[in-house]
N, C-alpha and C positions, 0 to 999 in steps of 0.2 A: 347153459344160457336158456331161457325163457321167454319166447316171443308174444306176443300179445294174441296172436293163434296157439299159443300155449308149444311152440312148435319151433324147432329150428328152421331156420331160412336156407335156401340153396344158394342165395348170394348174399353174401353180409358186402356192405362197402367196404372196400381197401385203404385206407389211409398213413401218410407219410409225412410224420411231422416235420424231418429232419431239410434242411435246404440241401438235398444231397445232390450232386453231378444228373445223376440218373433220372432224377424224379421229373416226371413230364407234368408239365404246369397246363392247368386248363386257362389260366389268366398269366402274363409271367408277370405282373407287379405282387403277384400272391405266394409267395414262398408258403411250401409243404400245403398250396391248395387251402390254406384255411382263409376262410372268406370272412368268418367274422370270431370276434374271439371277445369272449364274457367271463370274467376271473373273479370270483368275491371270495372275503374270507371276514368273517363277521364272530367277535369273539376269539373263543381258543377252543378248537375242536377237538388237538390231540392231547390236551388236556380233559377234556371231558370225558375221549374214548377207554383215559386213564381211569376214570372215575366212576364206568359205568358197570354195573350188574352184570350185564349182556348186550355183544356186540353181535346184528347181523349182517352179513356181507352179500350182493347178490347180484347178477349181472341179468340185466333186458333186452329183449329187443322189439322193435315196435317197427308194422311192415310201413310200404305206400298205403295209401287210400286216397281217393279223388271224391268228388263233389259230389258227381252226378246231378246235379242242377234240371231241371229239364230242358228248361232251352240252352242251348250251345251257344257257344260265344258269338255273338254278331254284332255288325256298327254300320249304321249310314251314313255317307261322310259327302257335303254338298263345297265346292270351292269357290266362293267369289270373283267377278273382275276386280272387287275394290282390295284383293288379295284377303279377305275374311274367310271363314270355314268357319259351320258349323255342322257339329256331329250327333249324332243321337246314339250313344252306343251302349251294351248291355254293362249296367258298371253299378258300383257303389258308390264311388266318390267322385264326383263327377269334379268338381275345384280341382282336386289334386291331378285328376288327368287334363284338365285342362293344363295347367303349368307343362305338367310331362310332354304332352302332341305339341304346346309352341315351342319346347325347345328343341325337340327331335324334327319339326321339319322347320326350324327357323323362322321362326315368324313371332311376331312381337306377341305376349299372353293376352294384349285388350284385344286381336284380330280371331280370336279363339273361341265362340261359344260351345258350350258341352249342355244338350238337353236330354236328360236320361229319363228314354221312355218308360211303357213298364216292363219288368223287369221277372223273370222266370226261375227267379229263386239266385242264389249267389253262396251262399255261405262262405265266404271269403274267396271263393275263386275269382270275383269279378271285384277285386280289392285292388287289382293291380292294373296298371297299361299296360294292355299286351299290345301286340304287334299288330294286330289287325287294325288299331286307331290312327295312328298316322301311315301306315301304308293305305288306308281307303282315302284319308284326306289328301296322300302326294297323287295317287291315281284320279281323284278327280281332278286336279290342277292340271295334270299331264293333257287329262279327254277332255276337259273344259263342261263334265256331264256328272250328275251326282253318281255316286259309286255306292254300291250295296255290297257287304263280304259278308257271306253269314259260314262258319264251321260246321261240316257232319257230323256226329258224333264221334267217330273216330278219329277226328283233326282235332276235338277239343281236347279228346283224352289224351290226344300226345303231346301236343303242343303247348297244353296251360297247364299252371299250377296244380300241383296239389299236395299234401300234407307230408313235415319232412318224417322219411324213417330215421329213428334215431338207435343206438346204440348207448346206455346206461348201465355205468358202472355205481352202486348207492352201498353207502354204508352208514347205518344206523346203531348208536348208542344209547341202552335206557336203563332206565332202575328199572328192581325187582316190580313196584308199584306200574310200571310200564313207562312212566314219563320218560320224553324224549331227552337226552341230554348232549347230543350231537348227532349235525347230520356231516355225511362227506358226498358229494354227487359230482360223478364226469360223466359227460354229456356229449357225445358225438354224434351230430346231425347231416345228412346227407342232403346238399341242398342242391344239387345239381349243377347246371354248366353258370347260372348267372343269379345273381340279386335282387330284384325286387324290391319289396317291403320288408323281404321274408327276416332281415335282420331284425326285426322287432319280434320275432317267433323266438329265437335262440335266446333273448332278452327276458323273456316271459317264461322261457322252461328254467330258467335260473331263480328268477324274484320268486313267482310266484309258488315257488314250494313254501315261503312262509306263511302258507296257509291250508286251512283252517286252524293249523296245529303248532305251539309256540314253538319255538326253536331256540334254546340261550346260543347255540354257537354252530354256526352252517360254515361251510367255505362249500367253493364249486366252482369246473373248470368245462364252461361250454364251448364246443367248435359247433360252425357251422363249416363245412368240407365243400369246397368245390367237386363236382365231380363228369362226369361226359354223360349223364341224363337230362332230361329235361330239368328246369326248375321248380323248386316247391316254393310256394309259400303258405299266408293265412287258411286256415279252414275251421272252421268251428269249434271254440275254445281254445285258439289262436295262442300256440302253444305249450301250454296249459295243459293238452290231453296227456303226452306223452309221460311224463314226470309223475301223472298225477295214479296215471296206473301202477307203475313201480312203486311209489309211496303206501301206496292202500295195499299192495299185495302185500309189501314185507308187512305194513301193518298188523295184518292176519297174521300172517306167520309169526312173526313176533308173540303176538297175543298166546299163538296157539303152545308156542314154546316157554310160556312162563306162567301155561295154564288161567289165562286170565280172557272175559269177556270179551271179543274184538270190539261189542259196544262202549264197554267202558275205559280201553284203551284210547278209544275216540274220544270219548267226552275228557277226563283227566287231561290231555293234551289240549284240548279247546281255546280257541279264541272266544272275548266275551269283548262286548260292547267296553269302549273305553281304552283299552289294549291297544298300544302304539309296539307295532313287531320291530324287532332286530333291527328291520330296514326300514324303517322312517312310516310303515302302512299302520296308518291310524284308522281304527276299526269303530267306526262310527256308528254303526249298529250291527248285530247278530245275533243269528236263528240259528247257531251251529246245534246247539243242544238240543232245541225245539225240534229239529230237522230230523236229528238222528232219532227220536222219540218217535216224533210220530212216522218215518217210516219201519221203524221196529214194529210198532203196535199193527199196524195194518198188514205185515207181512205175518205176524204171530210169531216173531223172534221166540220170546219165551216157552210157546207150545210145540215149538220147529225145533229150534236148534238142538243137533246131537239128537234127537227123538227122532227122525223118521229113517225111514228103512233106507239100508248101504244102497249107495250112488242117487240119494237124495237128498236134497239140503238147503239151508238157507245162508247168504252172504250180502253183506253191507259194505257200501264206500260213499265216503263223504267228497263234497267238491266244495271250487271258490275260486271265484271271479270277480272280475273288477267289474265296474260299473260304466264303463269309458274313461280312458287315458284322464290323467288334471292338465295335460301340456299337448300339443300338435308335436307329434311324430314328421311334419311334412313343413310346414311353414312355420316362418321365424313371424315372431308377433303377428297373428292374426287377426282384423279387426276386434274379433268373439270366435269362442271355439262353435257356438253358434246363434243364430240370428234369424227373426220372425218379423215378420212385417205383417199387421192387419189393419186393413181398411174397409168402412161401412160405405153402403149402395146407396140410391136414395130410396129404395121400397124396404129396405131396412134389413135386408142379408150384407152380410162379412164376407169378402175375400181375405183368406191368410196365405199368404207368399212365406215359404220355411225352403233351406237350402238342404235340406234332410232329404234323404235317398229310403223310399220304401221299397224293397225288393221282395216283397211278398208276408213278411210278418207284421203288416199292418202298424207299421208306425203315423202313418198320414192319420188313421182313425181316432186312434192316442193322441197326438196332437189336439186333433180338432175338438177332442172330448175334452182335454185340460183347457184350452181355449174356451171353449161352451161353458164350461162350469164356472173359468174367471168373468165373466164377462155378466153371466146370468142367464144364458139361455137356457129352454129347453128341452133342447137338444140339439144334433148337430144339422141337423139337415139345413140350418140357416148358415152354414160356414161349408164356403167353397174353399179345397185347397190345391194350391198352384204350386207345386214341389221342383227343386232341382234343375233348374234351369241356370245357368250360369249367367248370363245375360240380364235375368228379371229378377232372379230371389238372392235375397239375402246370404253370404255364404255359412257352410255349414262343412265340419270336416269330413263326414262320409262316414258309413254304416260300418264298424268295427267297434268289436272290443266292449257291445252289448252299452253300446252309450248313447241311443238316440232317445228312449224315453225321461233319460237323467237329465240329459244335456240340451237337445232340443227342446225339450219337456216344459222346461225351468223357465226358455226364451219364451215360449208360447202364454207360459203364466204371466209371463210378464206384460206383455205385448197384451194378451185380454185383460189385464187388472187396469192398464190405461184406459184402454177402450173404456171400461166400465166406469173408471172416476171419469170420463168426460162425459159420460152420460147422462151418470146421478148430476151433475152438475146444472144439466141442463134440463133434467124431472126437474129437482129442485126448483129452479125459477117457475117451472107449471104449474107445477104445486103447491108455489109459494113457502116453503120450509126450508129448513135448513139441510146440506145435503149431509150432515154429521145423524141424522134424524132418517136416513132413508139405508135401504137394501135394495138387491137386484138378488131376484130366485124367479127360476121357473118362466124365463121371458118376459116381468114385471121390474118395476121398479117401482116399491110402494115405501110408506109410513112404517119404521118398525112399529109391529105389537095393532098395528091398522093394516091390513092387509089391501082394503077394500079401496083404500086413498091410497092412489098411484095410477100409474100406466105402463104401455106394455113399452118396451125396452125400441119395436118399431116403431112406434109412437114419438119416442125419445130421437130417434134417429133422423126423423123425413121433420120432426119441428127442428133441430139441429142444423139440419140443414136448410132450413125456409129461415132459418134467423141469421144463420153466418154465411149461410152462402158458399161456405171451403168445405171439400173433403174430410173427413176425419180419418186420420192413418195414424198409426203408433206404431215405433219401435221394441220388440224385446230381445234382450241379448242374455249367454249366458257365458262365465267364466268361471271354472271351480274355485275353490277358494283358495286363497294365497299358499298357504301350508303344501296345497296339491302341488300347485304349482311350481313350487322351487324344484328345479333340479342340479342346486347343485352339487349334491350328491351321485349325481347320474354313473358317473365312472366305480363309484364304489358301490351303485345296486341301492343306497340307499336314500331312496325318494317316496314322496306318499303314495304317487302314481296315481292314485283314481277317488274321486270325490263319495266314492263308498263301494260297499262289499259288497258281493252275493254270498250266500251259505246253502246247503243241498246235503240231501244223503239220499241215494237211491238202495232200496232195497230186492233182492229177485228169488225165488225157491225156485229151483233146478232140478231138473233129471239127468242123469249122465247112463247111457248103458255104457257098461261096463266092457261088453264087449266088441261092439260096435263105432263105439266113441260116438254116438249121434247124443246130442247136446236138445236138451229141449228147458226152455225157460216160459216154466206156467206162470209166474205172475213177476211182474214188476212191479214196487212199489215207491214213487218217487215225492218225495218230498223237499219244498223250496222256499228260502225265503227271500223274497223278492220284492220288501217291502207292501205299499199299497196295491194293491192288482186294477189297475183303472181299466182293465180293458179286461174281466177275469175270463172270461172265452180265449180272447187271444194269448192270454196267459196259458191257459191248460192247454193252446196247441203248442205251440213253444216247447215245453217240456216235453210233450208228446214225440215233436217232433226229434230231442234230443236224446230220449229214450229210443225213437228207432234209430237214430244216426250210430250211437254208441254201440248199440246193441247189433247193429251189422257190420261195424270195425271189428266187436269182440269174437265173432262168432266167423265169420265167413268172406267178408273182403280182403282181397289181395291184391293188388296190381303189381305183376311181375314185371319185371326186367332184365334180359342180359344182355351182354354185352352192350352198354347202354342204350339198347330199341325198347320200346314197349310193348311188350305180349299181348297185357290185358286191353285190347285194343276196342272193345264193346262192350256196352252191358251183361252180354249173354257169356263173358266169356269170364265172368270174377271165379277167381279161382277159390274151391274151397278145398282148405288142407287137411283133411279128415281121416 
């Protein structure tokens, strides 16, 4: 067995499928403790493993890891005489916790606002309602006083989420050429004493192995396990990581045992633009090739590989993500999965009210920049944005699943493309021309091919309003497209799921002493396609930021556990297995 520290574990989970006399239930409506259960079988697999050149068999295992976030879980929680609360708590999805805190302390969802301040990082740890949100809002109600709970570091690591350990069992079928011709995957997840979100994790180590790499005939048998630890759920690449390491390793191995390129085992597998997988995922553009190219070139694949000296070397893995869900995981019809409100001032700056949660990777700035660029402006410094407030914006379903620049993105365009035909509308009459005859660039609104005839977009604004005398607000919403949307394949895995792809290959040349076992990784080299890059700074931190994340799961996080307590109880104490 092969742990993601390359290492066997001193506690593996214990599991009992059978409903036997004996078996102590952490829930008792959960017979053998399985909390959620994901079955697909797509194709004919043991027909394929008939058919295949070379079959390999290999068993995983993947530890804890937690956030580490910098700020620790906190929520301010204020209670009304008129029986209202509102909370300001460290979160992602601030809707979805609203519904969760009126049902847990009773109270109707309009008596509920959620204003989520800013925010000290999340990476799916603050995806979930934990307990500190309606216990601050029943203790204010009790002291008639607002209530402050903030966690030490060591409350948050025990008490919240984090990433499930899972246990993978994978079996791979290919031709001699490498292609895949069946996969087999069991999947046991350790997800602790309770639920969450976290079933949409176990849902994601299943789907999303159809990709980057085709698949004619998958089955797969995921548990997620109750068990007497704490609860995991989301964590960055929201379940997606685990699977995706077992994949890429046999990969190599594979490669290495039929003598063939690990890069071009990659690409011959490939998904391409156009490509509808197994499961209903229509691949509406990719970079798969492009990806693995250029992280090749830049790590010197061709001048590395097999050429530098023993316990030195070069190694490639590709990844793939969704783009944000096509459907709400959380609410049955939603007005919009989300929703953008902007309205102009009378000195001719924009308020944008967006229901979108920025917890530090600068989604608000992306907004306001698609907004500015529909609209005509300049730049953004004329767009104030009002985020997340439950009470005042628009809803929006909360920061997962790498969906705020798709999703909210889309609202935002929409919401500034209005702005802007009521604008040209009313240059136009100043103008006197037609407004099929005019453009908005650069804070003007002039004459196409005339630059010089026209005015500036505030100009447009404060006459607008000296003529009509009304506010100017527009709505933009956004819903993926119908196709995304259908699930009613949901039970059999096969749905589109997300209104488009990511594609990736990171590259890294390593040091290994041989007798030492000290790991040293000189270069990383990551490449992504991630479509347009509207924010490309924030973009190279993003990655950055996922090369370190990865890169400390692979090498040296552990968070122990026995007998369901948690060890690793501080930063200082990440265990390294070396």
């Amino acid at each position: 067995m092969q742990s993601l520290l390359m290492l066997k574990s001193k506690e593996a989970f214990q599991v009992i499928y059978a409903d036997a006399p004996d078996t102590i239930r952490i829930h008792e409506n959960f017979p053998g403790n399985i909390s959620t259960l994901t079955m697909f079988h797509h194709g004919d697999v043991d027909k394929a493993f008939a058919e295949s050149d070379y079959i390999l068999e290999d068993k995983y295992q993947t530890q804890y890891t937690h956030h580490s976030y910098i700020e620790p879980h906190a929520v301010t929680a204020e209670f009304y005489p008129s029986g209202e609360v509102t909370i300001w708590p460290s979160t992602q999805t601030p809707f979805y916790d609203k519904v969760c805190i009126a049902e847990t302390i009773g109270v109707p969802v309009n008596k509920v606002r959620v204003i989520k301040p800013h925010v000290g990082g999340g990476f799916g740890g603050k995806g979930d309602v934990h307990s500190l949100f309606p216990v601050s809002a029943l203790l204010s109600r009790m002291s008639g006083k607002p209530v402050q709970m903030v966690y030490t570091r060591e409350e948050d690591i025990v008490s919240t989420t984090r990433r499930h350990p899972t246990i993978i069992e994978q079996k791979i079928g290919v031709m001699k050429d490498g292609r895949i011709m069946g996969f087999d995957s069991k999947i046991l997840a350790d997800g602790g004493a309770y639920q969450g979100i976290s079933m949409v994790s176990i849902f994601v180590m299943a789907v999303f192995q159809h990709g980057p790499y085709k698949l004619p005939n998958y089955r797969c048998d995921a548990r997620r396990i109750y068990t007497n630890k704490p609860y995991c759920g989301a964590q960055r690449g929201h379940g997606g990581i685990q699977p995706r390491f077992v994949i890429e390793s046999m990969m190599d191995i594979i490669a290495e045992n039929l003598n063939l390129d690990p890069l071009e085992i990659r690409r011959v597998n490939g998904l391409h633009a156009g490509d509808i997988t197994l499961n209903k995922f229509r691949i509406r553009s990719c970079g798969h090739i492009e990806s693995i190219d250029k992280a090749a070139e830049d790590i010197g694949w061709n001048e590395k590989r097999k050429k530098l000296p023993e316990g030195k070397g070069v190694g490639l893995a590709c990844n793939f993500f969704a783009s944000g869900p096509g459907f709400s995981y959380f609410f049955t019809n939603p007005p919009s999965h989300s929703g953008v409100n902007i309205t102009t001032e009378e000195d001719g700056t924009f308020l944008m009210y967006t229901g979108s949660s920025d917890i530090g990777q600068g989604s608000e700035t992306a907004l306001a920049m698609i907004a500015a660029e529909a609209i005509g402006l300049s730049g953004i410094d004329q767009i104030k944005v009002i985020a997340a407030d439950t009470a005042t914006t628009p809803m929006d379903l909360g920061t997962y699943g790498s969906r705020l620049t798709t999703i909210a993105g889309n609202a935002a365009k929409m919401a500034g493309t209005k702005i802007k035909d009521e604008l040209v509308e009313t240059a136009a009459d100043m103008l006197e021309a037609n407004k099929e005859d005019l453009e908005a660039r650069e804070g003007r609104i002039f004459v196409k091919g005339n630059p010089e005839k026209g005015v500036t977009i505030k100009q447009a604004v404060q006459t607008r309003f000296a003529v009509k005398r009304i506010p100017l607000t527009t709505v933009g919403f956004y819903n993926p497209p119908a196709d995304t949307g259908d699930v009613s394949g949901f039970a059999e895995g096969k749905v589109s799921l997300s209104p488009t792809w990511s594609f990736g290959a990171h590259a890294a040349e390593v040091d290994i002493d041989e007798e030492t076992g000290v790991v040293k990784v000189k270069k990383v080299s990551a490449a992504h396609d991630c479509g347009f890059a509207i924010n490309p700074m924030a973009v190279e931190g993003q990655i950055e930021g996922c090369v370190s994340m990865t890169f400390g799961q692979a090498t040296c996080e552990d968070f122990r556990m026995e007998n369901g307590s948690t060890m690793t109880n501080s930063l200082r104490k990440t265990s390294f297995m070396l």
